[in-house]
C-alpha positions as CSV (number, residue, x, y, z in Angstrom):
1,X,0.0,0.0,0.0
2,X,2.3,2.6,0.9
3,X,4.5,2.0,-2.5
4,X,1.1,2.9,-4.0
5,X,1.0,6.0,-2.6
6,X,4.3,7.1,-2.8
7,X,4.1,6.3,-7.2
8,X,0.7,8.2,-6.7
9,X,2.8,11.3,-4.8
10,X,5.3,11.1,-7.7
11,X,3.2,11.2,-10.2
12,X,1.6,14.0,-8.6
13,X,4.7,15.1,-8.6
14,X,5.4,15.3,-12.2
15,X,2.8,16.7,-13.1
16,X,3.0,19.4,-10.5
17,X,6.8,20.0,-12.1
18,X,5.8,20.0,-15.7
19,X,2.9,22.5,-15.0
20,X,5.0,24.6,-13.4
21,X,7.7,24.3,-15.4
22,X,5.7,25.6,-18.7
23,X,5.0,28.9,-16.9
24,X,8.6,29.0,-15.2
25,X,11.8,30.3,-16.9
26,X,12.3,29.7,-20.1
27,X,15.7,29.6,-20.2
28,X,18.2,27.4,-21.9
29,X,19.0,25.6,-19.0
30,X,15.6,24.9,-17.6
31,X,13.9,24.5,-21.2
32,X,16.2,24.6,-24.2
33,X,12.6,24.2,-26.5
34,X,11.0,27.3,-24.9
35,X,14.7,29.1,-25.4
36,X,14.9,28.8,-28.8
37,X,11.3,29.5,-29.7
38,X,11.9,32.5,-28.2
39,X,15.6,33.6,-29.6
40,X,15.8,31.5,-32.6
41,X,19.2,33.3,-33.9
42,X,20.9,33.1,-30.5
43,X,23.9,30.9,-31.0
44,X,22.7,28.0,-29.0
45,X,19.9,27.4,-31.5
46,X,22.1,27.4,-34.8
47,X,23.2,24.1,-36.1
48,X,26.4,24.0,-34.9
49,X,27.1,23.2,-38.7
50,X,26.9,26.4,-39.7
51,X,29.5,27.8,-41.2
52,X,28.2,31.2,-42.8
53,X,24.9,32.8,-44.0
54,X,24.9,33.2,-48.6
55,X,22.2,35.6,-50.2
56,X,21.6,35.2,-53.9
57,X,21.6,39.0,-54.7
58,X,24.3,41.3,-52.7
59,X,22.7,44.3,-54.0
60,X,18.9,44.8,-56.0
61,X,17.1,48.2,-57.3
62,X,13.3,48.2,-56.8
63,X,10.9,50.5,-57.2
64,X,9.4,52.7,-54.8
65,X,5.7,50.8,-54.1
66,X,7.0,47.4,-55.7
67,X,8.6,44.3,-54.0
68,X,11.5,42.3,-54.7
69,X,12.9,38.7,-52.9
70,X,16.2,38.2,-51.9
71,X,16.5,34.3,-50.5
72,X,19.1,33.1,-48.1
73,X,20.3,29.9,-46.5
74,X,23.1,28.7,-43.7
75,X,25.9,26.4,-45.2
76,X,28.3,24.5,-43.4
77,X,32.3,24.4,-44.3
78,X,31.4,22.3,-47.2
79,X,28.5,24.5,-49.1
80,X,26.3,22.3,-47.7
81,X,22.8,23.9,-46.6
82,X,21.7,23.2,-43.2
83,X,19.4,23.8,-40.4
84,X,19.1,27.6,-38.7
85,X,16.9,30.3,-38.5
86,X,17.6,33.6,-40.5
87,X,16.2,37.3,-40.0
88,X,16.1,39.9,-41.8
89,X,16.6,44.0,-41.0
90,X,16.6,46.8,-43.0
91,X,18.8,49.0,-41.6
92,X,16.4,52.2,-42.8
93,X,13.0,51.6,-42.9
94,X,11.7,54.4,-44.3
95,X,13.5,53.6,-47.4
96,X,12.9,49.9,-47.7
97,X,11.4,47.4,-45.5
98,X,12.3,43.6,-45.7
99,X,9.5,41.0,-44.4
100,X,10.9,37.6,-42.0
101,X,11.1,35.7,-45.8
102,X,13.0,38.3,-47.1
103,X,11.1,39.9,-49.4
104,X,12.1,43.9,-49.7
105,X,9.9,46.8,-50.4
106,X,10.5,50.2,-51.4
107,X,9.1,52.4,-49.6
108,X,11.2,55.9,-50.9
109,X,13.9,56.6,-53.3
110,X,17.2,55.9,-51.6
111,X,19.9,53.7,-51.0
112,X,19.9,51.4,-47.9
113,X,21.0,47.7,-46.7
114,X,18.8,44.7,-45.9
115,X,20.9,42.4,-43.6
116,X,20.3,38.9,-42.7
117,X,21.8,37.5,-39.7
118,X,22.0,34.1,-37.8
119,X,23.3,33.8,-34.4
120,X,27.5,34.8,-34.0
121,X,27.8,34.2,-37.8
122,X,28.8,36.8,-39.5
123,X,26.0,39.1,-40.7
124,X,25.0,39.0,-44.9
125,X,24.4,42.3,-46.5
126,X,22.1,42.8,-49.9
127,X,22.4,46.9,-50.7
128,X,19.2,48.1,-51.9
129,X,18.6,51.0,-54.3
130,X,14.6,52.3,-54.5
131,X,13.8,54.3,-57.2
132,X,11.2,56.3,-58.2
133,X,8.1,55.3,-60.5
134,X,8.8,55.0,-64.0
135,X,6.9,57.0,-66.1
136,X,4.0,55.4,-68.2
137,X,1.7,52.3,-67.4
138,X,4.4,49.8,-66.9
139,X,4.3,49.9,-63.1
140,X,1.2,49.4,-62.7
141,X,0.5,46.9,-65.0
142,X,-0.2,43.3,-63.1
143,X,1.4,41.2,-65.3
144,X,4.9,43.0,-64.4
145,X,4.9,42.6,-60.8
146,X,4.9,38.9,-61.0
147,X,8.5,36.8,-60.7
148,X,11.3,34.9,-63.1
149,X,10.2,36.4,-66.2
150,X,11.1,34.7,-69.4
151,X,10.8,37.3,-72.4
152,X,10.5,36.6,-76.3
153,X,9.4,40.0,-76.6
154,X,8.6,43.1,-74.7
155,X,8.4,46.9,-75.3
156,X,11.5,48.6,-74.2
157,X,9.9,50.5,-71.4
158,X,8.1,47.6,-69.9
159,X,11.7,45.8,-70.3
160,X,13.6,48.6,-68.9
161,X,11.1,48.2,-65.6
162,X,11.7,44.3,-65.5
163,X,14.6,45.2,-64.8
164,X,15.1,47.3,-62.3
165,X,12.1,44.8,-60.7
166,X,15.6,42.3,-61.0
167,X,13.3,40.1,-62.2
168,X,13.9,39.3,-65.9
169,X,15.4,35.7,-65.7
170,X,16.1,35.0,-69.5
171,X,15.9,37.2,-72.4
172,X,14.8,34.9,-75.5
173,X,14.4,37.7,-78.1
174,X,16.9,38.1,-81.1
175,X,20.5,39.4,-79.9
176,X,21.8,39.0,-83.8
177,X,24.2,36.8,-82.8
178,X,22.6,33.7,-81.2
179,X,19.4,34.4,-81.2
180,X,17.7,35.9,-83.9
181,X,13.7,36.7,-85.5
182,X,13.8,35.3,-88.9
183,X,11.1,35.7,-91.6
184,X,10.3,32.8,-93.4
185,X,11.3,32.1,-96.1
186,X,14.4,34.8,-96.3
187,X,14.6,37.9,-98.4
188,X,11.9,39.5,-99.1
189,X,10.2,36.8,-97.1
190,X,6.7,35.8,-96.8
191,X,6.1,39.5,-94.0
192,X,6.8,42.5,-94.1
193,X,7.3,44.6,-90.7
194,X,5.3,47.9,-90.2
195,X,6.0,50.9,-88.2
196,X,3.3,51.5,-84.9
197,X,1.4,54.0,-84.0
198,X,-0.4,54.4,-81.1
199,X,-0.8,52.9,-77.6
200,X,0.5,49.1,-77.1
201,X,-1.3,47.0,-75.0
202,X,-0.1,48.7,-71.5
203,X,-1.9,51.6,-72.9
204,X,2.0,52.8,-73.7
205,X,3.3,54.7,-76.8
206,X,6.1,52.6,-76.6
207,X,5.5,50.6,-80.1
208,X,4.5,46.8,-80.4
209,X,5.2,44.3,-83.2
210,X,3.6,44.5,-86.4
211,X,3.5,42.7,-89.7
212,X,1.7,42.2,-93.1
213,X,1.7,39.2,-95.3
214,X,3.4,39.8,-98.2
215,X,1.8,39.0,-101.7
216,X,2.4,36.0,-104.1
217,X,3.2,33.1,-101.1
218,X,0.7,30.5,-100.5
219,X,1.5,30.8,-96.6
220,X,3.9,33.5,-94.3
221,X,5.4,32.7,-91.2
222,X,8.6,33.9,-88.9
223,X,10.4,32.4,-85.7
224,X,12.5,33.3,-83.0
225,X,15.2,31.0,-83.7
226,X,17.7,30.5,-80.9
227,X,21.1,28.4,-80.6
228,X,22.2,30.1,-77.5
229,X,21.6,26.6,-75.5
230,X,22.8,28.3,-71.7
231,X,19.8,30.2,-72.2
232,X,17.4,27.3,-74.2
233,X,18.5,25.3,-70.8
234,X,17.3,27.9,-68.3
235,X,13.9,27.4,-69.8
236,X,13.5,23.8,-68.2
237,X,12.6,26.0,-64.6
238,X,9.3,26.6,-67.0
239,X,8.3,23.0,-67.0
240,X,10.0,22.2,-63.8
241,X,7.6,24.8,-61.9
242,X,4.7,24.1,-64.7
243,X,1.6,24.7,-62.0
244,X,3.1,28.2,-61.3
245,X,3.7,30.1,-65.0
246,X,1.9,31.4,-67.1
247,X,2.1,32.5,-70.4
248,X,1.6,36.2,-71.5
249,X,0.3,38.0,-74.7
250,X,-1.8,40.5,-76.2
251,X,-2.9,40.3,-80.0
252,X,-4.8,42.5,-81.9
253,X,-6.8,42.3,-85.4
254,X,-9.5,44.4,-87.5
255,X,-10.1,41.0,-89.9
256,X,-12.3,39.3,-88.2
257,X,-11.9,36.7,-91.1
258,X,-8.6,35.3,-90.6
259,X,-6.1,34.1,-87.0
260,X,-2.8,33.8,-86.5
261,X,-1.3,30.7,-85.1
262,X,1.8,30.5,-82.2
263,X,4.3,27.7,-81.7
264,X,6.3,27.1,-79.5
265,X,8.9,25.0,-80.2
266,X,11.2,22.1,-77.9
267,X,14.0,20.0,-78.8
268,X,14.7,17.6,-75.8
269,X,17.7,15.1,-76.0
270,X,15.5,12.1,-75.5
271,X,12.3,12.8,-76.3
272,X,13.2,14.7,-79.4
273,X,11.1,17.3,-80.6
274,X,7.8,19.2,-78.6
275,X,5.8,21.6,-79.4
276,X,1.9,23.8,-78.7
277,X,-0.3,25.8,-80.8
278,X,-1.9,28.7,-79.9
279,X,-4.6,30.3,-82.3
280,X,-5.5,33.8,-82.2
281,X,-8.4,35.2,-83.9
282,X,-12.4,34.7,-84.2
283,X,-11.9,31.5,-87.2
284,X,-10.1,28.1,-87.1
285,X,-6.6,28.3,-88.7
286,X,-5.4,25.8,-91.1
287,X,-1.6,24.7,-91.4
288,X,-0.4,21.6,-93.3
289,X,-3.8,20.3,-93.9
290,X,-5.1,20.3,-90.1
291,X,-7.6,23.1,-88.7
292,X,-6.3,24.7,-85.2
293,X,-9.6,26.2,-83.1
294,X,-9.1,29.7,-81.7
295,X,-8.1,29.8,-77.8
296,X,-10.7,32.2,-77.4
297,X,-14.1,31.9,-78.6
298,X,-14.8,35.5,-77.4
299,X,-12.0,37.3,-79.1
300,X,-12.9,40.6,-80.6
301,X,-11.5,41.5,-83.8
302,X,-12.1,45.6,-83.5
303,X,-8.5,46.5,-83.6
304,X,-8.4,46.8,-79.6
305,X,-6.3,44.3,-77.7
306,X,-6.8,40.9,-76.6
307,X,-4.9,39.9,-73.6
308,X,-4.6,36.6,-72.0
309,X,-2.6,35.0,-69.3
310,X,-3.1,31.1,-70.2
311,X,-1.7,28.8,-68.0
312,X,1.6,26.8,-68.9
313,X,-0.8,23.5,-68.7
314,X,-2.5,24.1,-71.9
315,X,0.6,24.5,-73.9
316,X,2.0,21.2,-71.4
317,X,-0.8,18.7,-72.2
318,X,-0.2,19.3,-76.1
319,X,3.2,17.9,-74.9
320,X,5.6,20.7,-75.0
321,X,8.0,20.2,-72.6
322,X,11.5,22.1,-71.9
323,X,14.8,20.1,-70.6
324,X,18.4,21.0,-70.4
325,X,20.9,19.3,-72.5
326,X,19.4,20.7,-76.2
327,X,22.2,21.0,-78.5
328,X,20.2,21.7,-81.7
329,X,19.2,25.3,-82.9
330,X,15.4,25.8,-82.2
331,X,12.4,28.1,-83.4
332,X,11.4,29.4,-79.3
333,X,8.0,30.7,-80.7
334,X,7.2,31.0,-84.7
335,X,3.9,32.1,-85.7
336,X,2.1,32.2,-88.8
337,X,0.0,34.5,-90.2
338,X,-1.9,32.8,-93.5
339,X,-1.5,33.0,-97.0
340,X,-4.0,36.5,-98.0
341,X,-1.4,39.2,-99.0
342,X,-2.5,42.5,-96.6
343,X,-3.2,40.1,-93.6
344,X,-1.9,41.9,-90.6
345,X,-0.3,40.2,-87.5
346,X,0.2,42.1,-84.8
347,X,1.1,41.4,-81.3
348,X,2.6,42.6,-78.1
349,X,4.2,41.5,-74.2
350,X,5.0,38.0,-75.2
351,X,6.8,36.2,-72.1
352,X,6.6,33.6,-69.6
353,X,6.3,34.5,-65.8
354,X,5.0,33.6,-62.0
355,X,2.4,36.0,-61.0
356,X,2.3,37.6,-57.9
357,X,0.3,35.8,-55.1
């Protein structure tokens, strides 16, 4: 009987200690859990692995109103990551502000840092220039505050906002050396470009791409042809992060007769060759001896523009699919544009990108 009572009393006991306990000190010594709750960055809580605290940008420009992310992990002596907790500071926050993931905003024009720190590891600094708002519709257009943007083409202004966003990952347009916009068939080709006039489809005079189809040719087409394979491999982040992008562009007609169809193009060491249409206009379009149906059966052909952000899935379940290891010269995007001479084909803001959640 009595070693009944006396388990009983130390069970009581326990009890009594551990209720106490969660309202006592929470100090390393008494309840190392509770400590480091409380002062995650103290050096007691850092994997003792830790070596030193790497940023992916040391320095960024944003713009005043607009956000940019700057990511950071611990390593050990190796550059391996490992366990710890980070925090941010900016160390003026009336010129930018950095949140506990360490995404910066701009809150004036200035120059300031952002510094993460870890424990007694030596502090990481990113410097941060905030500029003001550029001039025009660029800055407040949605589709340019999203992340990891992927151009084929963009107005210069809207490209010049990218980035100072520091958010343009790859730039897949023509740089005349390894990357290049080719009309089909060669000279005089199949279209012929136009000059613009008016606003584009950020509501910018800032110009847009423009073309007619040439007479005598039984079809017209062009392509953004690219054998720059660094940047053809960056593009596998695309399908990699497939649930995320999305794919960007305006298009605009006055024939409500006649669409233009979009390709885009993959040559994957493996799999060979993928690929997804894209028809813009009010009809079918026909290529090869197959009809294409319009994306959108509500598309107005009154010279305004369309705009869409489609989802990467619908050009992924045709199949297209981007991988590193290409080693082949590829058309990124071609379109065609039919065979009736004086068929215009005009569009605008064609890129790939995350959008802001």
């Amino acid at each position: 009987m009595k070693n009944k009572v006396f388990l009983l009393n130390l069970a009581l006991a326990a009890i009594l200690f551990a209720f106490t306990n969660c309202g006592g000190k929470c100090t390393w010594e008494e309840d190392p859990v509770c400590f480091c709750e409380k002062n995650p960055t103290n050096e007691l809580c850092v994997d003792p692995k830790a070596d030193r605290i790497e940023v992916d940008r040391t320095s960024v420009t944003v713009v005043v109103g607009s956000t940019v992310k700057v990511n950071a992990v611990l390593k050990d002596k190796n550059g391996n990551v490992v366990g710890g907790t980070i925090t941010w500071k900016s160390e003026a926050t009336g010129t930018a502000l950095v949140s506990a993931d360490g995404t910066i905003t701009g809150m004036s024009v200035g120059k300031t840092n952002v510094v993460a720190s870890c424990g007694s590891l030596p502090p990481a600094f990113v410097e941060v220039n905030v500029t003001g708002v550029i001039e025009g519709g660029y800055s407040n257009a949605p589709s340019l505050q999203g992340f990891d943007y992927f151009v084929i083409y963009l107005p210069q202004g809207a490209m010049d906002y990218l980035n100072i966003r520091n958010q343009l990952f790859a730039y897949l347009g023509p740089d005349d050396m390894e990357r290049f916009l080719w009309i089909w068939p060669g000279d005089p080709g199949t279209l012929a470009g136009e000059e613009t006039s008016g606003k584009n489809s950020f509501g910018v005079a800032d110009g847009w791409m423009s073309f007619t189809v040439n007479s005598g040719w039984t079809w017209s087409g062009a392509g953004y042809f690219s054998r720059d394979f660094a940047i053809n491999d960056k593009m596998a982040k695309i399908s990699q992060e497939a649930d995320k992008y999305y794919l960007h562009i305006a298009y605009k007609t006055m024939q409500a007769d006649r669409s233009s169809m979009f390709i885009f193009n993959a040559k994957n060491p493996g799999i060979g060759a993928t690929k997804a249409n894209l028809v813009l206009g009010k009809v079918p379009f026909t290529d090869a001896g197959t009809t294409y149906q319009p994306y959108d059966a509500n598309f107005h052909a009154d010279g305004e523009w369309n705009v869409y952000d489609i989802p990467f899935s619908y050009l992924a379940n045709q199949g297209l699919i981007y991988r590193t290891g290409n080693t082949e010269g590829e058309n990124l995007m071609s379109f065609l544009c039919g065979a009736i001479a004086g068929t215009t084909c005009e569009y605008d803001a064609v890129f790939f990108y995350k959008k802001m959640q």
